[in-house]
TORKOL-4160 file (C-alpha; in steps of 0.2 Angstrom, whole numbers, padded with zeros to 4 digits, m for minus):
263
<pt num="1" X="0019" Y="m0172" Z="m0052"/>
<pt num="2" X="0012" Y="m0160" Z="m0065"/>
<pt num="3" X="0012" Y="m0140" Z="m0061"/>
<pt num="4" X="m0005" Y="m0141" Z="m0060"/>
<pt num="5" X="m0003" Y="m0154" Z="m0046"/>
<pt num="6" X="0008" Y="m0145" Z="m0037"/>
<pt num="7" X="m0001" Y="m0130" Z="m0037"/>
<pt num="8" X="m0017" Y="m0139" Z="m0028"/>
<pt num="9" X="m0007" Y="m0149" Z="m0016"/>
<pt num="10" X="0002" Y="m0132" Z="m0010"/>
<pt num="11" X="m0013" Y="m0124" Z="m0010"/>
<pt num="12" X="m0022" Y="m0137" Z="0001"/>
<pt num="13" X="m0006" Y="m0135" Z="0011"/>
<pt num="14" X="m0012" Y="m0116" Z="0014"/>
<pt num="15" X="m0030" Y="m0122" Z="0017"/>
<pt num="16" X="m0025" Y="m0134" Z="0030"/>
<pt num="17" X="m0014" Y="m0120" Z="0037"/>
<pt num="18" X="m0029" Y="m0108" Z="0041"/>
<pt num="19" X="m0041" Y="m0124" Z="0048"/>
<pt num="20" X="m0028" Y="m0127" Z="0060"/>
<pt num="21" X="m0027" Y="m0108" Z="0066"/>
<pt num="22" X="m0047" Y="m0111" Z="0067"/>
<pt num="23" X="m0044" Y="m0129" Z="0080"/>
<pt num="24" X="m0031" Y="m0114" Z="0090"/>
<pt num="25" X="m0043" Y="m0099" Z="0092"/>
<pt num="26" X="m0061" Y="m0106" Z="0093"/>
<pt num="27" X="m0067" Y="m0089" Z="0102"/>
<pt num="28" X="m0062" Y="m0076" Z="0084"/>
<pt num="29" X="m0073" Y="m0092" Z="0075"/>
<pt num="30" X="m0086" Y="m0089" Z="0085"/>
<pt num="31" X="m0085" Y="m0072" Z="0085"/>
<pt num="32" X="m0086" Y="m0069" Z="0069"/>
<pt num="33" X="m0101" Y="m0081" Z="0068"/>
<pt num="34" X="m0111" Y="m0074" Z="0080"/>
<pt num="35" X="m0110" Y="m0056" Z="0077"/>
<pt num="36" X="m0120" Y="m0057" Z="0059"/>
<pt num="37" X="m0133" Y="m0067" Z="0071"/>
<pt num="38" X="m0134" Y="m0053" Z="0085"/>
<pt num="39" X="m0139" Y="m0041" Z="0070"/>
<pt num="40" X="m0151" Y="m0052" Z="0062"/>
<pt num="41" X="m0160" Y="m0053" Z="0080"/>
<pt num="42" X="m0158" Y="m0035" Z="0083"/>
<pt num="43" X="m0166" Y="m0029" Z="0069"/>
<pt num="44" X="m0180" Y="m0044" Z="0068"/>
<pt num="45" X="m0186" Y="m0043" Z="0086"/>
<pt num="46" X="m0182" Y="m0025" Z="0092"/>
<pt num="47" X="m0186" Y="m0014" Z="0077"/>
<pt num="48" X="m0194" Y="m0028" Z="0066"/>
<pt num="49" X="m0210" Y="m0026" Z="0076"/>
<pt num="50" X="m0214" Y="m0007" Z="0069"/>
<pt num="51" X="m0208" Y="m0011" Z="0049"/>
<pt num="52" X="m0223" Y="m0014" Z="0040"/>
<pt num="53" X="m0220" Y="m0022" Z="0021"/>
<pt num="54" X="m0232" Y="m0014" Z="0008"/>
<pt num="55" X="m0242" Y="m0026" Z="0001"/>
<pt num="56" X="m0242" Y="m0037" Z="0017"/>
<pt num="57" X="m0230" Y="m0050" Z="0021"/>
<pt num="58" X="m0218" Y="m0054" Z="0037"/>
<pt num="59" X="m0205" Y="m0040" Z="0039"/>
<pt num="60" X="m0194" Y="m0055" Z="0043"/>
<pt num="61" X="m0195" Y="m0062" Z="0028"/>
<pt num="62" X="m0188" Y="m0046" Z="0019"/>
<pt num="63" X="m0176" Y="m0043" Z="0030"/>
<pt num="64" X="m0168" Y="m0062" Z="0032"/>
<pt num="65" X="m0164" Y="m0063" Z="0015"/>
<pt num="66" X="m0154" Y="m0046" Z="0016"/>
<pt num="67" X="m0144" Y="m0050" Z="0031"/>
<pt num="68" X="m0139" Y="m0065" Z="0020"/>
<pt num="69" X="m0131" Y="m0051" Z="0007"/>
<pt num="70" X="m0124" Y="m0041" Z="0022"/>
<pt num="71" X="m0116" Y="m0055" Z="0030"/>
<pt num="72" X="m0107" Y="m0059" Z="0012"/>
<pt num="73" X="m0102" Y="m0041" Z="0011"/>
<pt num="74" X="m0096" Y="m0040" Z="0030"/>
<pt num="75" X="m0081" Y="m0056" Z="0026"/>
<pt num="76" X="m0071" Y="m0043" Z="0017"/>
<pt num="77" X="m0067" Y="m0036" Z="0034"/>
<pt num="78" X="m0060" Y="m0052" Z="0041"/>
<pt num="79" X="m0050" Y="m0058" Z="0025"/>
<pt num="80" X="m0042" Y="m0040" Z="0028"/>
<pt num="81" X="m0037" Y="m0044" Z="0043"/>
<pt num="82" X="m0029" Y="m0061" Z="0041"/>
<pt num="83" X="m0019" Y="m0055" Z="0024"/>
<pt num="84" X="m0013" Y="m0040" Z="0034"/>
<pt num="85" X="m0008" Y="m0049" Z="0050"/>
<pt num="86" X="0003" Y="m0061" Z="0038"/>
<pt num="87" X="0012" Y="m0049" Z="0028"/>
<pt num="88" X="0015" Y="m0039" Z="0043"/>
<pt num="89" X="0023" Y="m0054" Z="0053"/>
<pt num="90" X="0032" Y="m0060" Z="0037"/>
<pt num="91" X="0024" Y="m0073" Z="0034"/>
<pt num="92" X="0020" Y="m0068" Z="0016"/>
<pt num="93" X="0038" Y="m0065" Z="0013"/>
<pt num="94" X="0043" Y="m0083" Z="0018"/>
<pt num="95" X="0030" Y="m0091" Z="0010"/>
<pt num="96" X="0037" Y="m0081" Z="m0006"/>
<pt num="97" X="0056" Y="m0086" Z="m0004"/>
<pt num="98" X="0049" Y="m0106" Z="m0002"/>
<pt num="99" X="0047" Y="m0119" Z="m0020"/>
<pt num="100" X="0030" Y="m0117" Z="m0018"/>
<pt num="101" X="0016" Y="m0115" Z="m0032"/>
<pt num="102" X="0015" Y="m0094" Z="m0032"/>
<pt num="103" X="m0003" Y="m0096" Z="m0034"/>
<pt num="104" X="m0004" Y="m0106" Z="m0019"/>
<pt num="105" X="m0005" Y="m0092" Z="m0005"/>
<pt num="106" X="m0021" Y="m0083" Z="m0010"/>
<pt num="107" X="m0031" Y="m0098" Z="m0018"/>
<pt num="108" X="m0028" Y="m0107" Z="m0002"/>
<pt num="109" X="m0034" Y="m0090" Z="0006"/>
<pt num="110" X="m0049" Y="m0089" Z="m0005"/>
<pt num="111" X="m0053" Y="m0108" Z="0000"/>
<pt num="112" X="m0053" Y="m0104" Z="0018"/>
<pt num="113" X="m0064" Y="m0089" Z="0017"/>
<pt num="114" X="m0077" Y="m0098" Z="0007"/>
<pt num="115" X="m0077" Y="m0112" Z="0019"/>
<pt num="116" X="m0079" Y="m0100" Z="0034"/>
<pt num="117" X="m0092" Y="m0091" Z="0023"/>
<pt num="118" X="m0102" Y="m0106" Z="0019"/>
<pt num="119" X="m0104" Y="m0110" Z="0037"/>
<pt num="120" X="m0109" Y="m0093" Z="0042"/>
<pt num="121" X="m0120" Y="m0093" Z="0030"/>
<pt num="122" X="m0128" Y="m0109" Z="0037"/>
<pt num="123" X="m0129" Y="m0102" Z="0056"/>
<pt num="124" X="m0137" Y="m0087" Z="0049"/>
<pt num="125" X="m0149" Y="m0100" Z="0038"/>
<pt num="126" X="m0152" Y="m0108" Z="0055"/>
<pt num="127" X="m0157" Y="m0095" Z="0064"/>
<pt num="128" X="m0168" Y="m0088" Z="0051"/>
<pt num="129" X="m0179" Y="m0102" Z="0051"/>
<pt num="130" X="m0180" Y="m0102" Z="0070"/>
<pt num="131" X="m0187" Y="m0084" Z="0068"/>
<pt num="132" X="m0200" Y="m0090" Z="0056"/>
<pt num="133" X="m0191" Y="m0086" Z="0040"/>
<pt num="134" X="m0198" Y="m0097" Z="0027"/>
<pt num="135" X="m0191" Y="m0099" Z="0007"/>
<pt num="136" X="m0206" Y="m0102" Z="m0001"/>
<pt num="137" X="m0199" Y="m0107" Z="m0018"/>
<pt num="138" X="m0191" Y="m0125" Z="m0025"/>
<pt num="139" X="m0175" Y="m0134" Z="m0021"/>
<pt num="140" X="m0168" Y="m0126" Z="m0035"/>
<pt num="141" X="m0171" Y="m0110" Z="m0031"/>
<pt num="142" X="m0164" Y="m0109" Z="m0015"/>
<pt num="143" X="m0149" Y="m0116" Z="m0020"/>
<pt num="144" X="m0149" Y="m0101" Z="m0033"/>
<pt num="145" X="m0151" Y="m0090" Z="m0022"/>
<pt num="146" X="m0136" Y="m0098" Z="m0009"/>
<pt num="147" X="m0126" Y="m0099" Z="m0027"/>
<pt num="148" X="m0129" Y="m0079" Z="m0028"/>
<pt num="149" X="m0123" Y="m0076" Z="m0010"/>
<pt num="150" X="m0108" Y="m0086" Z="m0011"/>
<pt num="151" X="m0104" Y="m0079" Z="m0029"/>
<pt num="152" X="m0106" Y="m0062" Z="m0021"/>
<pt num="153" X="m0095" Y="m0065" Z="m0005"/>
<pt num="154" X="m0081" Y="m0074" Z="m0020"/>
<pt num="155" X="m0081" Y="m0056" Z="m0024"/>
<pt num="156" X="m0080" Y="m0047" Z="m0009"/>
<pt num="157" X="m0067" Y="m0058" Z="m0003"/>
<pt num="158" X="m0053" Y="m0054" Z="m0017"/>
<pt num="159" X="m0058" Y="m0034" Z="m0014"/>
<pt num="160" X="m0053" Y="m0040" Z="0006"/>
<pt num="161" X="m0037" Y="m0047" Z="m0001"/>
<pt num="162" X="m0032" Y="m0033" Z="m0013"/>
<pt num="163" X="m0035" Y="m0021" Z="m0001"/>
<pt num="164" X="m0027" Y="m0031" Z="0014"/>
<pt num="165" X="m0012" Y="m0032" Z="0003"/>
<pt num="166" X="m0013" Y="m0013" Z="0001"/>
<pt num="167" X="m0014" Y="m0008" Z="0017"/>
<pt num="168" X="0001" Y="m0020" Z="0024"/>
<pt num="169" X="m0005" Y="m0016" Z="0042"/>
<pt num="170" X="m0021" Y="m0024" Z="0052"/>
<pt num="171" X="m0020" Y="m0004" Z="0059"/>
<pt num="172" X="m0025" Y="0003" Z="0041"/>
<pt num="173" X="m0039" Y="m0009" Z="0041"/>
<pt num="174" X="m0050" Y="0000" Z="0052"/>
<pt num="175" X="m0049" Y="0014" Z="0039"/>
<pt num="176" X="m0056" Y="0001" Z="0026"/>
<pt num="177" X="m0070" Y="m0006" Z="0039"/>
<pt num="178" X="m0076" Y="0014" Z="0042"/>
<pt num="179" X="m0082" Y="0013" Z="0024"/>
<pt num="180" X="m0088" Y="m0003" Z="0023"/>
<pt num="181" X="m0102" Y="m0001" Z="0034"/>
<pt num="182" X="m0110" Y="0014" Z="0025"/>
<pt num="183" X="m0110" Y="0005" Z="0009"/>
<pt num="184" X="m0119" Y="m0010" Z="0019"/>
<pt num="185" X="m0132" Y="0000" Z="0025"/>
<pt num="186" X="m0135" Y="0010" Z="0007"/>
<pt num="187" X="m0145" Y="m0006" Z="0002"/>
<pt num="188" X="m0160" Y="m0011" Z="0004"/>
<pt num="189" X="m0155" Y="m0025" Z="0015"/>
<pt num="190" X="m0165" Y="m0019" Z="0030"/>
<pt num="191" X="m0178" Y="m0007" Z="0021"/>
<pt num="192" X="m0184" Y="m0005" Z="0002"/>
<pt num="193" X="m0173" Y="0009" Z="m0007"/>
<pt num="194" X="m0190" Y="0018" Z="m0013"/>
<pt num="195" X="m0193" Y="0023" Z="0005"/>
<pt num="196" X="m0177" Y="0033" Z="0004"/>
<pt num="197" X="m0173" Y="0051" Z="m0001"/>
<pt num="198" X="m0171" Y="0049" Z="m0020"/>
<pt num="199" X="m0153" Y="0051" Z="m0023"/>
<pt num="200" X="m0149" Y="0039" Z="m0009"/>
<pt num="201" X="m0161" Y="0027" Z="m0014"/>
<pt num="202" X="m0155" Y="0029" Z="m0031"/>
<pt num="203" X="m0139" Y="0023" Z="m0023"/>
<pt num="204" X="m0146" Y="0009" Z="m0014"/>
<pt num="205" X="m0153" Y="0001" Z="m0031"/>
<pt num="206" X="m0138" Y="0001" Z="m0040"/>
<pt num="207" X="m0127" Y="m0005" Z="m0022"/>
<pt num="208" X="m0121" Y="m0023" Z="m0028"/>
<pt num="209" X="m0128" Y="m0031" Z="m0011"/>
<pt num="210" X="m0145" Y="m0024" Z="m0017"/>
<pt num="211" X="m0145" Y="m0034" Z="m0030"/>
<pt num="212" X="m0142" Y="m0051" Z="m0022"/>
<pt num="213" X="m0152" Y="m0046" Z="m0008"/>
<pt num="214" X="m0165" Y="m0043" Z="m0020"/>
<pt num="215" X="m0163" Y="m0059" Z="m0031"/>
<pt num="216" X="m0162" Y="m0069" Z="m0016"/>
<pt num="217" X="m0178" Y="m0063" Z="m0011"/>
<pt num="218" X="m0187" Y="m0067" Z="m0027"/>
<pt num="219" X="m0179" Y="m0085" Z="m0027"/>
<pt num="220" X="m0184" Y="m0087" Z="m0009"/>
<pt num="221" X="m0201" Y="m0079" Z="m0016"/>
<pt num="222" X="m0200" Y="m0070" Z="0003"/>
<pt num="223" X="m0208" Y="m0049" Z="0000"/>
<pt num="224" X="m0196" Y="m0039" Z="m0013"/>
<pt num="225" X="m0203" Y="m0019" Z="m0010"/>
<pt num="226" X="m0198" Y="m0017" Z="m0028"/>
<pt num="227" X="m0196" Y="m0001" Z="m0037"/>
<pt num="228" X="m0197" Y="0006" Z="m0054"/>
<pt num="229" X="m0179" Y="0007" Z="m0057"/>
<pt num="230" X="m0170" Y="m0004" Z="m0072"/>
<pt num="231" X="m0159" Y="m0008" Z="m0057"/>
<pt num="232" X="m0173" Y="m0015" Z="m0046"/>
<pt num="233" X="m0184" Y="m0023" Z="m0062"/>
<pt num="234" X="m0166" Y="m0033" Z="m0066"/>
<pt num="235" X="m0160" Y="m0040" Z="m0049"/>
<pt num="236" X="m0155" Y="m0056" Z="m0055"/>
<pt num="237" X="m0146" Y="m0050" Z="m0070"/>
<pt num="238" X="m0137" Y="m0038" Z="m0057"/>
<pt num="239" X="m0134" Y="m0051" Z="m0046"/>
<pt num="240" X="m0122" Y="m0060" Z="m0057"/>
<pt num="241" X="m0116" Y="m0047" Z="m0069"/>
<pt num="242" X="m0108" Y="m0035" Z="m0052"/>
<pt num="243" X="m0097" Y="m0050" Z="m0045"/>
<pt num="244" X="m0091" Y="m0053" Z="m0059"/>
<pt num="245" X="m0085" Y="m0036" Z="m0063"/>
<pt num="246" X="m0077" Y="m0036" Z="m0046"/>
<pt num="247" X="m0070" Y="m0051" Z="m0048"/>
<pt num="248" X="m0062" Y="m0045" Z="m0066"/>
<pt num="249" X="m0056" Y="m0028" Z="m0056"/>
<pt num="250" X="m0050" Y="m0035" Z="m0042"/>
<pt num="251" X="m0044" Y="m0053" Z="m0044"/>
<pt num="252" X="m0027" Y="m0047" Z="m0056"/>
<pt num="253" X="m0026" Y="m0033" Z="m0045"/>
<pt num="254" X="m0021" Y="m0043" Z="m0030"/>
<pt num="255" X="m0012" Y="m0057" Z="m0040"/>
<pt num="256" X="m0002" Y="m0043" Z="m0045"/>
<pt num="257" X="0000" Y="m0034" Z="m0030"/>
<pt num="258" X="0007" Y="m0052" Z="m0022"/>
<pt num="259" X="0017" Y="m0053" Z="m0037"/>
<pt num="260" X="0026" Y="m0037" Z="m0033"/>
<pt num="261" X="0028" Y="m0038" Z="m0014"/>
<pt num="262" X="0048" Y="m0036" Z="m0010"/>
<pt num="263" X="0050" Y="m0025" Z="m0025"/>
């Protein structure tokens, strides 16, 4: 087999790995399926019914599209966490010391956070719509705007593996998650950003989730509350461009932290 070969079988290998730790702990699954939806319905039924969208509209309707972001954003606690718990155990170390593809370790990572993403993203879809959350735009643009969550939580997931090899303990992570809900919340995932005191709405504009959450809602044609901002006029541009700097940040960052474990 060529290198290439080998480096997608291993991989696979990795993937398989994690969706058999899934079949042993059902309950963490579930766990970290149902808590995104816990939010969505606290926000929709207990303080949805006193938010009031300029220009009319369903508050619902703003705000699913932005717990879509947030639940993207949120995954870079649990990939923390599993990277952590292996290179504290050892389990990094032996994989490293094994003829396997090095490449194999994170990609089949990245796999398996992408498939637990994708499915939280269709609980979260599923309970939207059984709120009364409608996408009132084509085919084509919903699967855009699912394109843009995904391509955002790609992102997120290599910070969560970058930083999880960085912190070495699942202790040190709960530094990481004390900073991760801030920056959640500096969007405009639950309210528009113009409502806020300038500088932290000028924040909010610029927050990378803002601008999925915002080009999400315009594919899903649900309310936007838009500003004036170059930020907030150029949502979908934003959308794609900050992953992708992430990506290009973060991604050789934790190939070479892997690279240099043991060192």
């Amino acid at each position: 087999m060529s290198g290439m070969a080998w480096a997608v079988t291993d991989s696979w290998t990795m993937t398989r790995r994690g969706l058999t730790h899934w079949a042993r702990r059902p309950v963490q699954i579930v766990v970290q399926l149902v808590f995104p939806v816990l939010l969505l319905l606290m926000f929709g039924y207990f303080l949805g019914g006193g938010m009031a969208v300029p220009g009319g509209g369903d508050y619902k309707e703003y705000l699913v599209p932005g717990m879509f972001a947030l639940t993207m954003a949120f995954g870079l606690e649990s990939t923390m966490i599993a990277v952590t718990q292996d290179l504290g155990k050892g389990v990094l170390d032996r994989f490293r010391s094994m003829p396997m593809a090095p490449s194999a370790v994170l990609v089949g990572r990245s796999v398996l956070d992408m498939l637990q993403s994708a499915l939280s993203l269709l609980v979260m879809i599923g309970v939207g719509l059984a709120m009364g959350w409608r996408w009132h735009g084509t085919a084509a643009d919903a699967l855009a705007a699912v394109g843009l969550l995904l391509l955002l939580r790609f992102a997120m997931l290599w910070i969560g593996i970058h930083l999880g090899l960085l912190a070495g303990r699942p202790e040190l992570v709960q530094a990481v998650q004390i900073l991760v809900w801030p920056v959640g919340f500096f969007s405009n995932a639950f309210v528009s950003a113009a409502s806020m005191p300038g500088w932290l709405g000028a924040i909010a504009e610029w927050n990378p989730m803002s601008a999925t959450a915002s080009a999400v809602r315009e594919l899903f044609a649900n309310p936007r509350w838009s500003g004036d901002s170059w930020a907030a006029g150029h949502a979908g541009l934003l959308a794609v461009v900050w992953p992708l700097v992430l990506l290009a940040v973060f991604f050789p960052a934790a190939v070479r932290r892997y690279r240099g474990l043991g060192r």
